[in-house]
C-alpha positions, 0 to 999 in steps of 0.5 A: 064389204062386211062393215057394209052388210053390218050398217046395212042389215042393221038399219032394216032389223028391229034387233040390230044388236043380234046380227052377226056377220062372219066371212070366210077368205079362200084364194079369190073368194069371200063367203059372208053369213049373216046370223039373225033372228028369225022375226027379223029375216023378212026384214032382210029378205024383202018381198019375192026376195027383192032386198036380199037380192040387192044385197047381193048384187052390191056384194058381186059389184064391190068383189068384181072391183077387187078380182073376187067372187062373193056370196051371202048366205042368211042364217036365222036363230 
């Protein structure tokens, strides 16, 4: 999943090289934030919302496969 929100996020910002994403594991749980810059969050957050959106029903679908809850969280520098 994390290799999955680095190609992701990285083709739709124009820095890709400033994208950081860091997960923390708990007992059937996985929190990703990703660290970018602040011109490039619209890029990622998409219209009304739309992209983040879909980034993180993908995440809810491939925890669901594997018996875990996930969430993502945007953290703009």
């Amino acid at each position: 999943m994390e290799e999955f929100l680095r190609f992701a996020i990285g083709a739709m910002v124009e820095f890709p090289a400033s994208v950081v994403v860091s997960k923390t594991e708990s007992t059937g749980r996985i929190d990703f934030r990703v660290a970018l810059r602040k011109s490039d969050a619209p890029r990622v957050i998409g219209k009304n919302g739309h992209t983040i959106r879909a980034l993180r029903t993908l995440l809810v679908a491939a925890g669901r496969r594997r018996n875990l809850s996930t969430s993502l969280e945007l953290i703009e520098s």
